[in-house]
C-alpha positions as CSV (number, residue, x, y, z in Angstrom):
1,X,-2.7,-26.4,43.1
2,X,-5.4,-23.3,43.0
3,X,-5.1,-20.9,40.4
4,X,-4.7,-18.2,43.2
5,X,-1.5,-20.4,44.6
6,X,-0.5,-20.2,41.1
7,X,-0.5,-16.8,40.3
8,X,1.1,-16.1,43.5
9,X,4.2,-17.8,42.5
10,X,3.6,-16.6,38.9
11,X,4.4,-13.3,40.5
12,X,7.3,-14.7,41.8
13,X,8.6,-14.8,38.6
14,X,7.9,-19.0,39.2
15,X,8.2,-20.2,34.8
16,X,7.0,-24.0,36.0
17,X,3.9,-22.1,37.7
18,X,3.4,-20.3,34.7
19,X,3.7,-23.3,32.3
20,X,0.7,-25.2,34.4
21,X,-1.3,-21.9,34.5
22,X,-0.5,-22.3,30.8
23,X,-1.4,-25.6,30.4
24,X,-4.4,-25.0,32.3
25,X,-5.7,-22.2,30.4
26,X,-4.9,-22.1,26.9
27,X,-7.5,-24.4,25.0
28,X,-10.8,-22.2,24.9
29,X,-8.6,-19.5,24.3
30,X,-6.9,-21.1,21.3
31,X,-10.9,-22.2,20.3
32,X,-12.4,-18.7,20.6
33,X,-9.7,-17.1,18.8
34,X,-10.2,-19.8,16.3
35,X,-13.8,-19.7,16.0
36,X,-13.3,-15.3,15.6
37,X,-10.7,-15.7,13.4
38,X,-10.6,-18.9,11.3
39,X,-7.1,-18.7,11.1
40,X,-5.0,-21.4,12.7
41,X,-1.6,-19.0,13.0
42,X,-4.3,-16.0,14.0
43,X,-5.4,-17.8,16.7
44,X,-2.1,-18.9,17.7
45,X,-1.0,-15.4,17.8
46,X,-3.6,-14.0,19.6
47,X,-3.1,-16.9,22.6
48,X,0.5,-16.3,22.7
49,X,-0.2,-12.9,23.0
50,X,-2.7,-13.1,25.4
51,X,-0.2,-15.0,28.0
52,X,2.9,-12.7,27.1
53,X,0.8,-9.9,28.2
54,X,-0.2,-12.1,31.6
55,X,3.6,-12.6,32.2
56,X,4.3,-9.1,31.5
57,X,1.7,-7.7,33.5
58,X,2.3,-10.1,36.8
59,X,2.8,-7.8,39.1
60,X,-0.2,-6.1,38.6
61,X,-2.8,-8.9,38.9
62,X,-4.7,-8.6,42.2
63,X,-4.5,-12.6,43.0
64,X,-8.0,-12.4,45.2
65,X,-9.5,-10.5,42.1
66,X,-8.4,-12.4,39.2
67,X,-10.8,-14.8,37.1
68,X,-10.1,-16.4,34.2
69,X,-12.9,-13.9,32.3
70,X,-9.6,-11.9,32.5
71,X,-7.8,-13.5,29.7
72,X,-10.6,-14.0,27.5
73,X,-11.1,-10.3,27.8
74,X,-7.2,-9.6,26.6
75,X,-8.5,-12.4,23.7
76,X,-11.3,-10.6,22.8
77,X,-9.1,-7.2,22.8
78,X,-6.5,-8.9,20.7
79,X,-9.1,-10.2,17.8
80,X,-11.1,-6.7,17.6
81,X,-7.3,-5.0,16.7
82,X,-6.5,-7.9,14.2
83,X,-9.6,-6.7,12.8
84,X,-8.8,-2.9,13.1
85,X,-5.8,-3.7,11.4
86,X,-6.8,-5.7,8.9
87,X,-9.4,-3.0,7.9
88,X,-6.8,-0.7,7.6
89,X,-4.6,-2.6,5.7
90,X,-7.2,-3.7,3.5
91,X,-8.7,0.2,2.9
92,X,-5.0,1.3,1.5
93,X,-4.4,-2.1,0.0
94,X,-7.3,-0.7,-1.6
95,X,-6.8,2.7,-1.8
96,X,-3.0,1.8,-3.7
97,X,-4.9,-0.5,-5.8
98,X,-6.9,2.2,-7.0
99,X,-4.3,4.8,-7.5
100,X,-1.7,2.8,-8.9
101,X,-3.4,0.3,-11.7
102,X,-1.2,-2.7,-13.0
103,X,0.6,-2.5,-15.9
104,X,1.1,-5.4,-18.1
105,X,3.9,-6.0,-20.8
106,X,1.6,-5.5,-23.4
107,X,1.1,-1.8,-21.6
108,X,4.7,-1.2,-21.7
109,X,5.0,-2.4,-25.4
110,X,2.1,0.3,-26.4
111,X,3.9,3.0,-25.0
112,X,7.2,2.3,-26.8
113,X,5.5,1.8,-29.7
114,X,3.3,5.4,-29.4
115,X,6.5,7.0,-28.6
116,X,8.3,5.4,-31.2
117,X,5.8,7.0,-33.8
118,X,4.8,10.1,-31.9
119,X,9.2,10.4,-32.6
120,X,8.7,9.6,-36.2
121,X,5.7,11.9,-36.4
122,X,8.2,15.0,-35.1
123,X,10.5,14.1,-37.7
124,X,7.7,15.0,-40.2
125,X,6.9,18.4,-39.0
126,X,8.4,21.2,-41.1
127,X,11.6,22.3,-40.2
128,X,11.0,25.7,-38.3
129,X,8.0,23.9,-36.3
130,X,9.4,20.7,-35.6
131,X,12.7,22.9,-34.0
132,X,10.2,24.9,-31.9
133,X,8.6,21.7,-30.6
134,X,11.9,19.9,-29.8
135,X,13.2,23.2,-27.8
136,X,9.6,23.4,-25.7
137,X,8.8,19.6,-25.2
138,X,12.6,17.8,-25.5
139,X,14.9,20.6,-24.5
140,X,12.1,22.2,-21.6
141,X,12.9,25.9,-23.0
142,X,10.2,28.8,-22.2
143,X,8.5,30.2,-25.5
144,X,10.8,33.5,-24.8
145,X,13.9,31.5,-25.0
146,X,13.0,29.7,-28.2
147,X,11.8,33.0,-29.5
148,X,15.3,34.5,-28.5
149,X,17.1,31.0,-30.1
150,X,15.8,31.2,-33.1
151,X,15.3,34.7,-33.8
152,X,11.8,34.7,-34.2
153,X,8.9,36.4,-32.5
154,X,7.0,34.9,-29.6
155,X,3.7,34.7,-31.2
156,X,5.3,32.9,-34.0
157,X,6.7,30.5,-31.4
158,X,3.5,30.0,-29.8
159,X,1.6,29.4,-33.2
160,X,4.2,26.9,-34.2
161,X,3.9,24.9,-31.0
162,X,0.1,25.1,-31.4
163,X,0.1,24.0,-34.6
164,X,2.5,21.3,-34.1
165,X,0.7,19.8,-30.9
166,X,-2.9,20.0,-32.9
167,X,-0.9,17.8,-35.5
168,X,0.7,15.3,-33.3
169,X,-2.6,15.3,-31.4
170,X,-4.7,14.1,-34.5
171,X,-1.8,11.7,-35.3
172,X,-1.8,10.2,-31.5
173,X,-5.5,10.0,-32.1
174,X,-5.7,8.1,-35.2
175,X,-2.8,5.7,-34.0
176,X,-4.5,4.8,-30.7
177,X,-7.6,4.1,-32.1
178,X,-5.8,1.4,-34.4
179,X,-4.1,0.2,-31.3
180,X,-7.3,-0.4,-29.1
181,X,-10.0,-0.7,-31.5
């Protein structure tokens, strides 16, 4: 039987016409989209794809036009987006990587441990400055509502906090450096 007589009753919705056009057709497909991609299941894919596209498509093929060229064109189609789309999945694979960077336990365990004495740190402060610190960085209040809290004037608020965060700063400074160095 021609492949013309074939995809004539192929268009007929004929599946035992379809399974010899199948048959017929599918092994330099299966080695160019091996060859392209290396990948067994790729290539695979891509074939399967390639003749879903054929069956999906039958009515449209012109049966005194058609060549075989036709399939290996859907092929070639089918690798170059694999491609596409692994280049885009690798760019924001890439891109993630980048923006979010791995945390180990040892990470995690460094932070606990830099809160842990950042808190004990706090508990050192004098009394009036370690209250203004805990309103601003525990308790989220504005300098104006610690100022009005405590009775005291904004400036002093301010000075307090500054003072406070340039102590804990040296403190966080001297403990990191044991950590990492």
């Amino acid at each position: 039987m021609s492949q013309e007589e074939l995809i004539v009753l192929i268009q007929k919705g004929d599946i035992k016409a379809f399974d010899k056009f199948y048959k017929d057709n599918w092994r330099p497909l299966y080695h160019m989209a091996y060859r392209s991609t290396g990948s067994v299941d790729d290539a695979k894919d891509l074939v399967q794809n390639v003749f879903i596209s054929f069956w999906n498509n039958k009515e449209n093929i012109e049966v005194s036009r058609f060549h075989v060229s036709y399939l290996f064109t859907s092929l070639k189609n089918g690798i170059t987006n694999l491609y596409k789309k692994a280049e885009v999945r690798r760019h924001y694979s890439e891109e993630t990587i980048e923006r979010d960077p791995v945390y180990t336990v040892e990470d995690d365990y460094l932070a606990k441990e830099l809160a842990q004495t950042l808190q004990n740190r706090v508990t050192l402060l004098p009394d009036k400055m370690q209250r203004v610190f805990v309103l601003s960085r525990y308790q989220h209040l504005s300098i104006s509502e610690i100022s009005q809290s405590l009775n005291i004037a904004p400036r002093t608020v301010k000075n307090q906090l500054s003072t406070a965060l340039k102590i804990l700063r040296t403190a966080v400074c001297i403990i990191a450096l044991f950590y990492f160095f």
